[in-house]
C-alpha positions in Angstrom: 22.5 -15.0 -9.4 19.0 -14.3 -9.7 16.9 -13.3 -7.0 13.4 -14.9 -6.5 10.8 -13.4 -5.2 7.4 -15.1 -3.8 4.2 -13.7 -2.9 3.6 -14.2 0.9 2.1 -11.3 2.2 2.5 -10.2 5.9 -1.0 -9.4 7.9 -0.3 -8.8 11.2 -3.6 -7.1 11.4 -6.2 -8.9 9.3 -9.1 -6.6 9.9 -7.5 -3.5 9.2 -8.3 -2.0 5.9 -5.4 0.3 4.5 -7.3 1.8 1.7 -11.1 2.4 0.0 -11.4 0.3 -2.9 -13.2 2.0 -6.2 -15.6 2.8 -7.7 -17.2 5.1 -5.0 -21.1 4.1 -6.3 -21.2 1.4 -4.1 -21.1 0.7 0.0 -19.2 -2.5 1.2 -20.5 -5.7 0.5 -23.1 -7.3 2.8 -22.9 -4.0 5.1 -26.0 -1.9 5.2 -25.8 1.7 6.1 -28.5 3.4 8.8 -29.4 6.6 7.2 -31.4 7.8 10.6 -28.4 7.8 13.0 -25.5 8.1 10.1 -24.1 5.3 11.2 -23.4 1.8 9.3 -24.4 -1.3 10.4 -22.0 -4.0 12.2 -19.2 -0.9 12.4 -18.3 -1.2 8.7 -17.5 1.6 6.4 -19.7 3.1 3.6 -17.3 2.6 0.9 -15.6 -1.3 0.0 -12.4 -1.0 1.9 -9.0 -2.5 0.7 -7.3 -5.3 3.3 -4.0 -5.7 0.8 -1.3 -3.6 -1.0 -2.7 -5.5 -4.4 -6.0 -4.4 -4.0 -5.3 -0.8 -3.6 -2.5 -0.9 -5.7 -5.1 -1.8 -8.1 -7.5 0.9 -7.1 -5.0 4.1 -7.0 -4.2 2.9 -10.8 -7.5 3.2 -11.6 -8.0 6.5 -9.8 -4.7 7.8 -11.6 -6.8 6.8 -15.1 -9.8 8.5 -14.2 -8.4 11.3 -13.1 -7.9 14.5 -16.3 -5.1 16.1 -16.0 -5.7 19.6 -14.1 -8.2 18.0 -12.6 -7.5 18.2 -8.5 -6.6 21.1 -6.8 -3.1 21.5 -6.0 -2.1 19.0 -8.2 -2.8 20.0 -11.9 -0.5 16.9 -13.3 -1.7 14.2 -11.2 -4.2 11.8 -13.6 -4.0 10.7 -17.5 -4.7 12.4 -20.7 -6.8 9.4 -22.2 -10.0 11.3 -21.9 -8.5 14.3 -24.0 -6.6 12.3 -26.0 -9.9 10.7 -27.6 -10.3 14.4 -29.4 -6.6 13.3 -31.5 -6.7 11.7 -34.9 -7.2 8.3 -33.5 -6.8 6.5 -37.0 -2.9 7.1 -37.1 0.1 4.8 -35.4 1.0 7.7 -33.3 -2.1 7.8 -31.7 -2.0 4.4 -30.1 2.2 5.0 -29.1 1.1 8.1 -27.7 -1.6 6.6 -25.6 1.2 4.1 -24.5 3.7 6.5 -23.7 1.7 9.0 -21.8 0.2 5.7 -19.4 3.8 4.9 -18.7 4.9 8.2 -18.0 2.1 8.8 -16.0 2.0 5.4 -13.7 6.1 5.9 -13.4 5.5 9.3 -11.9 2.9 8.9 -9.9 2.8 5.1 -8.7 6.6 4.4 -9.0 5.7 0.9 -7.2 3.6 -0.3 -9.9 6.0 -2.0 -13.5 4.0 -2.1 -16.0 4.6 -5.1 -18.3 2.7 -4.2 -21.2 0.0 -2.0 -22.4 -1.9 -2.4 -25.7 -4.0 -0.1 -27.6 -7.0 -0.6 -30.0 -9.4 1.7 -32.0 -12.7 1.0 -31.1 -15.1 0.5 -34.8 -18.0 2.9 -34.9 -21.4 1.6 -33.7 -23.2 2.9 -36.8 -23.0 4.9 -39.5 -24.7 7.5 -37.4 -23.0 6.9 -34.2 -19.5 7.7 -35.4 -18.0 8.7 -31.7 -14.5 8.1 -31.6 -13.3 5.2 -28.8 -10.0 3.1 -27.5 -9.7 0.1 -25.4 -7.2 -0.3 -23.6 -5.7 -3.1 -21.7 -2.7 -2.5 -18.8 -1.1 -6.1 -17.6 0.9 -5.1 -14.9 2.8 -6.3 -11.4 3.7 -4.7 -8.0 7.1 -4.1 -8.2 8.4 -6.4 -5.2 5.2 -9.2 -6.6 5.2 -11.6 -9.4 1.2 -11.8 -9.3 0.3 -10.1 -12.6 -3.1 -8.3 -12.8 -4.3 -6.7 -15.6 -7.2 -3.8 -15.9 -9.3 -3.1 -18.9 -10.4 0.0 -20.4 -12.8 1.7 -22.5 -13.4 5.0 -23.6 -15.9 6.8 -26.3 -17.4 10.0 -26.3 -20.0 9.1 -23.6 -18.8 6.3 -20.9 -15.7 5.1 -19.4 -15.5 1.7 -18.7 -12.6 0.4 -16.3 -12.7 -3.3 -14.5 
């Protein structure tokens, strides 16, 4: 017998935030911060703040992706390789299966509660003829494990920018 699982999610607390959301670049939405006393405005944070598992779910993947390997004190194998991977002979099929396998690897190790239900690779063309910077896109569908709500993150590298949403 299969089990069935719905999303209902439990707030006993609605205003308490159990995460900051990312990027970091911006404060919270409609909040202003007072630069004179250090202090924000209406008691709000600097940073967006998280209110659900989903939403920072969503925001410790994408901290795992921008991380580099070696990267954070104390813990040289938490983030990704995509950023060094980039440098590989990105032409080939083992490029793109080993983009996919070292996300999955990674995400299973570090964020066990996410399942990943598909990731898919692609070779970005060059821009121009002089412009000839390698890049991938890539896209990561995914679901909490206990959640049937998929959500799905894009994205893209090149020699200059990362791109994530």
């Amino acid at each position: 017998m299969a089990i069935e699982y719905k999303y209902n999610p439990l707030d006993l607390e609605p205003d308490k935030a159990i995460g900051i959301k990312l990027p970091f670049n911006a404060s919270a939405p409609g909040k202003r911060y007072d630069t004179v006393y250090n202090v924000t405005i209406s008691g709000a944070s600097i940073f967006p703040l998280s209110y659900t598992t989903e939403e920072q779910a969503i925001s410790n993947l994408k901290n795992l992706i921008l991380t580099k390997k070696g990267e954070r004190l104390y813990h040289p194998d938490f983030g990704t390789r995509l950023q060094s991977l980039l440098f590989e002979n990105i032409n080939s099929d083992f490029f793109t299966d080993e983009v996919e396998n070292s996300l999955k690897e990674d995400i299973g190790n570090w964020l066990p509660y996410i399942f990943i239900n598909s990731i898919d690779v692609n070779v970005l063309p060059y821009k121009s003829i002089s412009d000839v910077t390698n890049g991938i896109s890539v896209l990561i569908d995914f679901r909490l494990r206990n959640s049937e709500s998929n959500q799905t993150i894009a994205i893209q590298f090149d020699g200059n920018t990362i791109n994530i949403q």
